[in-house]
C-alpha positions as CSV (number, residue, x, y, z in Angstrom):
1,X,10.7,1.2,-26.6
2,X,12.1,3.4,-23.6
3,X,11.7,3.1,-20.0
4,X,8.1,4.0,-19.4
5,X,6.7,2.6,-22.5
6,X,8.2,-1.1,-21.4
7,X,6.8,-0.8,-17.7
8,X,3.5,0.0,-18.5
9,X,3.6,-3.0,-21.2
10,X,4.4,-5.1,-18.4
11,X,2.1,-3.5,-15.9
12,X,-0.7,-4.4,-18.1
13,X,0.5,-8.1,-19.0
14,X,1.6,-9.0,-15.1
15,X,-2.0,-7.3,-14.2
16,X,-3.8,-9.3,-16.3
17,X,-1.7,-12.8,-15.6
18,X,-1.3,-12.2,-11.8
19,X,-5.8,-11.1,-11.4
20,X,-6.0,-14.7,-13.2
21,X,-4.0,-16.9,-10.9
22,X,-5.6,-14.8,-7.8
23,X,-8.9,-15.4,-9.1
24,X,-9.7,-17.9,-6.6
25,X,-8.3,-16.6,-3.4
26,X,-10.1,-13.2,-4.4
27,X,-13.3,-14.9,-4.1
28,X,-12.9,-17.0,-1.3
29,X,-11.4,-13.7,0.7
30,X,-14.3,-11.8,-0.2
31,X,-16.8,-14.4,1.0
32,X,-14.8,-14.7,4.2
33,X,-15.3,-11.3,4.8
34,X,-18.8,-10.8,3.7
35,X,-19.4,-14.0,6.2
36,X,-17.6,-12.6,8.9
37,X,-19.0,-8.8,8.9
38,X,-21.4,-7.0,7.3
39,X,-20.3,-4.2,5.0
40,X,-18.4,-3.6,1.7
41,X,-15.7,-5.9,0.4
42,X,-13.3,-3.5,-0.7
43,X,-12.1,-1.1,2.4
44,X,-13.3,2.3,2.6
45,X,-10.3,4.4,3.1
46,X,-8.9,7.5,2.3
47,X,-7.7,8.6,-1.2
48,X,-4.3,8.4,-1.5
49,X,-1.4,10.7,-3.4
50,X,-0.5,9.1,-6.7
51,X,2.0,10.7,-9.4
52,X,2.1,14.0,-9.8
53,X,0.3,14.5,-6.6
54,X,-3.0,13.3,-8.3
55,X,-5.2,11.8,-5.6
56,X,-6.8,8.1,-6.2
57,X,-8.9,5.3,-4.8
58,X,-6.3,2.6,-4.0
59,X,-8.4,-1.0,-4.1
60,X,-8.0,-3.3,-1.3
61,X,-10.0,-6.0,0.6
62,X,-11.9,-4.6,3.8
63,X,-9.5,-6.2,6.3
64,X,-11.3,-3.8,9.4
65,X,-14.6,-3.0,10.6
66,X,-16.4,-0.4,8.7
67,X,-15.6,3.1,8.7
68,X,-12.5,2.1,10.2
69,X,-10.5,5.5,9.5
70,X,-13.9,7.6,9.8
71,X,-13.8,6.5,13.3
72,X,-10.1,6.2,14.5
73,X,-10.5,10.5,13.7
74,X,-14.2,10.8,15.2
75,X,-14.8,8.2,17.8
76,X,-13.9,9.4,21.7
77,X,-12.9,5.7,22.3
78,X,-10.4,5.4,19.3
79,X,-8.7,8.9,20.6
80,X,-5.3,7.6,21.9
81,X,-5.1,5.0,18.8
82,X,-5.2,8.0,16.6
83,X,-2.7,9.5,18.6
84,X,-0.8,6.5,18.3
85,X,-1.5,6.1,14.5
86,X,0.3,10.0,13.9
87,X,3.4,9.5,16.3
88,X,4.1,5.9,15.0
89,X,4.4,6.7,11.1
90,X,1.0,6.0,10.5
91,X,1.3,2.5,11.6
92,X,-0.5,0.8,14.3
93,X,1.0,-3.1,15.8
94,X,-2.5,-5.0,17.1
95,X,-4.9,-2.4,16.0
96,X,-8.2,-3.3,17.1
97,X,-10.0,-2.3,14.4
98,X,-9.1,-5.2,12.6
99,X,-11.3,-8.4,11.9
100,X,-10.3,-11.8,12.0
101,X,-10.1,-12.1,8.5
102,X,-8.5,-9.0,7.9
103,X,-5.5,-9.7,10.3
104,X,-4.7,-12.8,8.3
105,X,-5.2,-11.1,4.7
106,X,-3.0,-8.3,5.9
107,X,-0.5,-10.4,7.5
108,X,0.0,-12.1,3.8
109,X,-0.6,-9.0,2.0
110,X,-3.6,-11.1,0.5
111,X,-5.6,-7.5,1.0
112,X,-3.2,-5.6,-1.5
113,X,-4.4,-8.4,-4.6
114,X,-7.5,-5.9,-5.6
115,X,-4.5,-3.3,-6.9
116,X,-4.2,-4.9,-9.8
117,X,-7.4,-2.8,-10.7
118,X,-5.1,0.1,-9.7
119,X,-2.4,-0.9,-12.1
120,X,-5.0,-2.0,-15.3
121,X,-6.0,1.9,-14.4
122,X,-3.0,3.2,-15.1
123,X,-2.6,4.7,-11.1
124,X,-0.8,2.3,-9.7
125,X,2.4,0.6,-11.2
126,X,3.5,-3.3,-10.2
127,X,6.4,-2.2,-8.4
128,X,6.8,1.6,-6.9
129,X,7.2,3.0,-4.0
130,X,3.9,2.9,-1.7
131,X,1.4,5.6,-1.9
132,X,0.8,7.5,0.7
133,X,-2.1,9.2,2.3
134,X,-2.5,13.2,1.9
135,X,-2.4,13.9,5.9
136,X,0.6,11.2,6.2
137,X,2.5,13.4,4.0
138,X,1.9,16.7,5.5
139,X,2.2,15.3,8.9
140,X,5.5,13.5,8.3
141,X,7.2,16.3,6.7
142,X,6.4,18.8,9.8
143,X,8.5,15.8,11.9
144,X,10.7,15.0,9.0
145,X,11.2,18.5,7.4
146,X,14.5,17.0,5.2
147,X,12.5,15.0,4.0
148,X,10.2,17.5,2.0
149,X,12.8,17.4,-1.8
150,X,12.6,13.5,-1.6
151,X,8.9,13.7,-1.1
152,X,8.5,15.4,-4.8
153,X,10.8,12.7,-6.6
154,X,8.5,10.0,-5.2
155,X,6.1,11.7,-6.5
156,X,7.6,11.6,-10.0
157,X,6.6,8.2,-10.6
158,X,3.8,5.9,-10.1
159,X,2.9,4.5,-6.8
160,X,3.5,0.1,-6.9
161,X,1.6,-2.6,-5.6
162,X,5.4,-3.9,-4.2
163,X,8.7,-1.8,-4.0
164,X,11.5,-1.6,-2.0
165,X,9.7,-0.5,1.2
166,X,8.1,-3.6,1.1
167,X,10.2,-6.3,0.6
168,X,12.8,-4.3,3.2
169,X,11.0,-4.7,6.6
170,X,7.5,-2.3,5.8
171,X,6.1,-1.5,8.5
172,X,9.6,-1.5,10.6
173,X,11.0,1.1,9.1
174,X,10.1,5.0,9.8
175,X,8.9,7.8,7.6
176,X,12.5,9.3,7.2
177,X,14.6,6.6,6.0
178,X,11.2,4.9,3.5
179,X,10.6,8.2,1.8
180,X,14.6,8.1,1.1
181,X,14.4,4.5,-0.3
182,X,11.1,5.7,-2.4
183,X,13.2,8.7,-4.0
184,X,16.0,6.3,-4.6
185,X,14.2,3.8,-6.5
186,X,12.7,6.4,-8.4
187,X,15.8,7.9,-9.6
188,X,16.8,4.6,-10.6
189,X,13.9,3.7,-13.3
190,X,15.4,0.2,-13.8
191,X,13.4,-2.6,-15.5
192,X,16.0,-4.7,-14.0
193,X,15.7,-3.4,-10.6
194,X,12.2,-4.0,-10.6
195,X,12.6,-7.9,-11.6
196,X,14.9,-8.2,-9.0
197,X,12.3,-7.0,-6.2
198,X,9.5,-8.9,-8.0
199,X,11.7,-12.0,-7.3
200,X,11.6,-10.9,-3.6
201,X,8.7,-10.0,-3.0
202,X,6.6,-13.9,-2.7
203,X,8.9,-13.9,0.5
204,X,8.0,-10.9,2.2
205,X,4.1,-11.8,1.5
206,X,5.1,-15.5,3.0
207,X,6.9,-14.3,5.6
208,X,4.7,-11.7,6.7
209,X,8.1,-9.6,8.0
210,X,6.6,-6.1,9.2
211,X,2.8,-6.2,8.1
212,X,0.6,-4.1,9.6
């Protein structure tokens, strides 16, 4: 069995295992957020770039108010938050579009559990680098134009639920130097490699460390 045939064997098992054990705090997230604000349970965002540049729905909890990334482009009030959105690596500290619900979900990375659907689907893998979105891409590379040959080898493989981005800081660290750890790890194709972020990963969902 080579490399890709043994990750997706254990994509589907630790899918399957890990949408059991999160059974519970699925539901009770999704009744918190239906009792906290009307509108879907599952956020409406963006599709985002998967492998081979194939665009997907990525699955996760609503943790905003609705239309959150409709109005952040459209709204007059939301202007310098979009402007702040674009400058900061497409990550925003204290955004006010969030809920109450959604800021704790987030902070614990309880929003990200609906994946799993992602990974059962075949678009997503357990551990990857993060997928982007399309306009995140273009955007970066016009600020980060070294970045553009990286960009293609993280786009070799399959986008993860957790990766190295994410147990190393998220959030904290820019465009330039995550796009250089995604085309690392993706290089690397190590089964070992990803147990050993697995294994870090429970922390950097306790801890919250750069979640936004």
């Amino acid at each position: 069995m080579d490399y890709e045939e043994l990750k997706r064997l254990i994509d589907i098992s630790s899918a399957i295992v890990l949408g059991i054990i999160f059974l519970p705090i699925s539901l009770i997230t999704a009744l918190a957020i239906q009792w906290e604000s009307s509108g879907p349970v599952f956020a409406d965002i963006p599709l985002r770039v998967g492998r081979n540049g194939k665009k997907f729905r990525l699955y996760k909890f609503r943790s905003m108010i609705t239309n959150a990334h409709y109005l952040m482009q459209t709204d007059p009030k939301y202007k310098k938050l979009y402007e702040e959105y674009k400058k900061s690596s497409y990550k925003i500290h204290n955004d006010p579009r969030w809920t109450k619900v959604g800021k704790f979900i987030r902070k614990y990375s309880i929003d990200e559990i609906p994946q799993l659907i992602n990974v059962l689907r075949g678009e997503m893998s357990l551990v990857g680098p993060r997928p982007y979105y399309p306009d995140e891409l273009e955007e970066q590379q016009k600020k980060y134009p070294e970045t553009k040959k990286l960009v293609d080898e993280v786009l070799s493989v399959n986008p993860g639920i957790t990766g190295e981005w994410q147990v190393s800081g998220r959030s904290e660290i820019n465009f330039d130097k995550r796009i250089s750890m995604d085309a690392s790890y993706a290089r690397r194709k190590s089964i070992i490699y990803d147990m050993i972020i697995i294994l870090k990963s429970p922390w950097a969902m306790i801890s919250g460390k750069g979640a936004v």
